[in-house]
C-alpha positions in Angstrom: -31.7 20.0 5.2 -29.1 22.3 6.8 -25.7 22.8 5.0 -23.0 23.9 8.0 -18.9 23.8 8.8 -16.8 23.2 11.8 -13.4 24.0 12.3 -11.5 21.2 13.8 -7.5 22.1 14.6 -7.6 25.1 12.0 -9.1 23.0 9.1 -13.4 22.8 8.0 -15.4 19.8 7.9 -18.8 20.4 5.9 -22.2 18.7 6.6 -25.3 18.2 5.7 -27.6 17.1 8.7 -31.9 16.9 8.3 -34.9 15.7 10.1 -35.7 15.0 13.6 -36.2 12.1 15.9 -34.2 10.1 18.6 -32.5 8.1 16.7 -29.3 9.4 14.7 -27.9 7.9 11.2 -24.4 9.2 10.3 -23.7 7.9 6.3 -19.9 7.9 5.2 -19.2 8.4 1.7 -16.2 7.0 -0.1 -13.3 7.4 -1.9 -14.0 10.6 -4.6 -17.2 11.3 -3.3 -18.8 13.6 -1.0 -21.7 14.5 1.3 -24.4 14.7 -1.9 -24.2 11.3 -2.6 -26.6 10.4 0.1 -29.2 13.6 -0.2 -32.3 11.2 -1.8 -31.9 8.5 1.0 -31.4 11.2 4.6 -34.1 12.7 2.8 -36.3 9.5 3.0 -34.9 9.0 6.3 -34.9 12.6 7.6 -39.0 11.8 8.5 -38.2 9.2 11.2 -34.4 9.9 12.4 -31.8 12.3 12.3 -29.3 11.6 9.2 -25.7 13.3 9.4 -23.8 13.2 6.1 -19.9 14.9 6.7 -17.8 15.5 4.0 -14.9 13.6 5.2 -12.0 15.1 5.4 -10.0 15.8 1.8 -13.0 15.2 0.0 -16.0 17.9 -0.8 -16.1 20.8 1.0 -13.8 19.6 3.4 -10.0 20.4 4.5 -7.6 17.6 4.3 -6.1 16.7 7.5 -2.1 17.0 8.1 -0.6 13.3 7.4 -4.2 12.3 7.0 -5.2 8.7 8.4 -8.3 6.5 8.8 -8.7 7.1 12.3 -7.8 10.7 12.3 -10.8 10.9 10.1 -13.0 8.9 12.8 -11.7 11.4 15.2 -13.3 13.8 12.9 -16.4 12.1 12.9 -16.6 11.9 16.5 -15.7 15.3 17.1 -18.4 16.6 14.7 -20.9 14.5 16.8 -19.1 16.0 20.3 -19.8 19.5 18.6 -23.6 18.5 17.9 -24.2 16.5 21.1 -25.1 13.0 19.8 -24.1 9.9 22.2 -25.2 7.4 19.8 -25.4 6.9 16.3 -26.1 3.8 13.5 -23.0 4.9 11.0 -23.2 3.4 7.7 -20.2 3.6 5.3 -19.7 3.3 1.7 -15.9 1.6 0.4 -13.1 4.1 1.6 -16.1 5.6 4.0 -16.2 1.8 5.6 -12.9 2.1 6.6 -13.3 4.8 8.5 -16.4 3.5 10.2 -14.3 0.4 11.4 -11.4 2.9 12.4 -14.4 4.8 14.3 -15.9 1.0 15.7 -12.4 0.8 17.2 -12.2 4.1 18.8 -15.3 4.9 20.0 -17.5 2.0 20.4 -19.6 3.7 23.1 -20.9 5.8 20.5 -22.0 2.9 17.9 -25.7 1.5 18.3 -24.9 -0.7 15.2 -22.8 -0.3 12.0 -23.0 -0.9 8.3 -20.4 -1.7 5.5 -21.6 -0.9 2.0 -19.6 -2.1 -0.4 -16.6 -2.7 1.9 -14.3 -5.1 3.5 -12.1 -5.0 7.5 -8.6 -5.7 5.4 -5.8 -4.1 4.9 -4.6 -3.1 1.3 -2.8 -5.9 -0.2 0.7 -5.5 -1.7 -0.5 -4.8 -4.9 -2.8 -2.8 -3.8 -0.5 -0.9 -2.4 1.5 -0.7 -5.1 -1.8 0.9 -7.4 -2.3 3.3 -5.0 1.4 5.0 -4.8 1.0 5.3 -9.0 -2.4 7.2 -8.4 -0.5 9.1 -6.4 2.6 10.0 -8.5 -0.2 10.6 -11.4 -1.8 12.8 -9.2 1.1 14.6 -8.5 2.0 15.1 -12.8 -1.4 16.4 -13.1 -3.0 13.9 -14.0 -5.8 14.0 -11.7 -8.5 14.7 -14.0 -7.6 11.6 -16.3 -7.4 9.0 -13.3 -11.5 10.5 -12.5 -12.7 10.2 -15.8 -10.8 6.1 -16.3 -11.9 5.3 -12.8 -15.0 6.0 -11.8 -17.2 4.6 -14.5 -15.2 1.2 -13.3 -17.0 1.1 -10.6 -20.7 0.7 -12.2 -22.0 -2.1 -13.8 -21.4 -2.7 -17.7 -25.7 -3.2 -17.9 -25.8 0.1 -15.7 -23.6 2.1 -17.3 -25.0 1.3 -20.9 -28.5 3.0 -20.0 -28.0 5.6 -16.9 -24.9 7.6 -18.7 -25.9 10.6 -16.6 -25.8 9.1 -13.4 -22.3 8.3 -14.2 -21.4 11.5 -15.0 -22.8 12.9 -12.3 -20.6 10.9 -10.6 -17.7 12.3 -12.4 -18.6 15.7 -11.8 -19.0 14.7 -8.2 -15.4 13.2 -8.0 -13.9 16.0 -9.8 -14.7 18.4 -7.3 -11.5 16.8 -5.4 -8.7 18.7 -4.9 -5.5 17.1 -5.7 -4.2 17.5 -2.4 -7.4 16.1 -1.1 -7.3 13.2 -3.1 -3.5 12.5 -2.0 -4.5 12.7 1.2 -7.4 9.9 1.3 -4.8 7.5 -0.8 -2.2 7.6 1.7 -4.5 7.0 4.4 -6.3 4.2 3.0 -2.7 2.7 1.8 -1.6 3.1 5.6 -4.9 1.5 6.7 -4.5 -1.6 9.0 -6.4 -4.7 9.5 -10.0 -4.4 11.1 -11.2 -7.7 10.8 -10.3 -8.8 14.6 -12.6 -5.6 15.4 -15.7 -6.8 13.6 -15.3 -10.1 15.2 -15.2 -8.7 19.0 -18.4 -6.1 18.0 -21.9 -7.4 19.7 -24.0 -4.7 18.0 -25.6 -4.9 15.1 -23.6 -5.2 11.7 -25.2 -5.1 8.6 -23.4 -5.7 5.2 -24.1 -4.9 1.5 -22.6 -6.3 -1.4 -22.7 -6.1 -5.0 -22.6 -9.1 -7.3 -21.2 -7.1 -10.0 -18.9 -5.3 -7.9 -15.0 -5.4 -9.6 -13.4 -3.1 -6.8 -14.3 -5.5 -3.5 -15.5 -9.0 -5.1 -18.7 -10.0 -3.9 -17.2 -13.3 -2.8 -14.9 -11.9 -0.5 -17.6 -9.9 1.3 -19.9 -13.5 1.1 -16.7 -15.0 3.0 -16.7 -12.8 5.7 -20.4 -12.3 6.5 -19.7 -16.2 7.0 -17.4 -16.0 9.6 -19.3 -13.4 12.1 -22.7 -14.6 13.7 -24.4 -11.0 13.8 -24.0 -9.6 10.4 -26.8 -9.1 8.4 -25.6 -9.6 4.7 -27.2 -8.4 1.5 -26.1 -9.2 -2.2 -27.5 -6.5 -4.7 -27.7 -8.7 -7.6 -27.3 -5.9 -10.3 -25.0 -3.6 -9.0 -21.8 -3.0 -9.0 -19.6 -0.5 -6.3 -22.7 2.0 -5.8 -25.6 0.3 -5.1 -26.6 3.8 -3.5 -27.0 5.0 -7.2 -27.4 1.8 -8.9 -30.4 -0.1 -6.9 -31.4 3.0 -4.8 -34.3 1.4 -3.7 -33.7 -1.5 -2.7 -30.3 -0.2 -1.1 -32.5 1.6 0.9 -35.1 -1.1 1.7 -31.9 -3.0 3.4 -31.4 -0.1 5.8 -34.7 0.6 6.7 -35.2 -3.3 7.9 -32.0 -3.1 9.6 -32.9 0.0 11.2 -36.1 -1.1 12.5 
């Protein structure tokens, strides 16, 4: 694995990139998480392909983009990929990290071999939605950052999970608490400002590939079996016993789901 920065426009974007091959995974993390939280599946992967993981902007080693947006996020993607010379890529994205690939999808589909959305969904944030996310934001802005971390992100295990794997959830903690509060401002807005992407994943003819948790409370599992439904080429996955990670709570059979779709 190699740990390196860009500078895009004045501001850093981290990496981690390993292995060697032909084809090229990029993985997206989410919402108050970074680059580490795929490390145990590029390094799987890095023996067959290439695996990129960025730090997207406002999150992990990263800078936070001036009035910060989905798609000027993707551009950051794409630039990263201009900068290493990669045509092609399968991107996979986790939540917040889905958005972005669909932002991407939109902009560059020359670029996209196939795409995946783990534990994420084309639609905009509803009303209320909206609403949650301008409180995080005025909390954030009190100080309160380190509160909101510590309340939100066990949320997004399962009860069963979270009952016998207490370090993995705190190592998620310490993971999201590396965010800056400007940096976590910056992802809120552009996911509030986020518009609708489910016409794009209706036009796409490559490969889509879809992941869900049953136990998921932050994107229902039902609403991801409702649109798999409605789109001829997704491949759709339920991981019975997880909840919003599947990455961390059914690594391995996460990981069996990408490996079939990548083959």
């Amino acid at each position: 694995m190699k740990t390196a920065k860009i500078q895009l426009n004045g501001k850093s974007l981290s990496y981690n990139i390993f292995g060697k091959g032909k084809k090229v995974i990029v993985f997206l993390h989410g919402y108050l998480e970074s680059k580490e939280l795929w490390t145990d599946f590029s390094t799987i992967l890095s023996s067959k392909y290439i695996v990129i993981c960025p730090d997207l902007p406002g999150q992990g080693e990263s800078d936070p983009q001036p009035e910060q947006t989905v798609e000027s996020m993707a551009e950051a993607v794409s630039a990263l990929l201009d900068f290493l010379k990669i045509e092609n890529v399968f991107l996979f994205g986790h939540s917040m990290g889905g958005y972005v690939a669909l932002a991407f999808a939109e902009l560059f589909p020359e670029k996209l071999k196939a795409i995946g959305l783990l534990h994420s969904h084309p639609f905009s944030d509803s009303e209320e939605k909206q609403k949650q996310r301008s409180l995080e934001i005025d909390l954030v802005k009190k100080g309160k950052r380190e509160l909101i971390i510590r309340n939100s992100i066990p949320k997004l295990f399962a009860l069963e999970f979270i009952e016998t794997n207490k370090f993995s959830v705190e190592k998620a903690i310490e993971m999201a608490l590396k965010t800056t509060d400007e940096g976590m401002i910056a992802c809120i807005y552009a996911m509030m400002k986020r518009k609708d992407r489910l016409a794009v994943l209706r036009k796409m003819r490559i490969p889509i590939l879809m992941i869900a948790g049953r136990k998921d409370e932050l994107i229902l599992c039902s609403k991801a079996i409702d649109t798999s439904k409605e789109i001829d080429n997704i491949t759709f996955y339920i991981l019975e016993n997880s909840g919003h990670v599947g990455m961390i709570e059914e690594p391995k059979k996460m990981l069996k789901k990408i490996e079939k779709f990548l083959f």
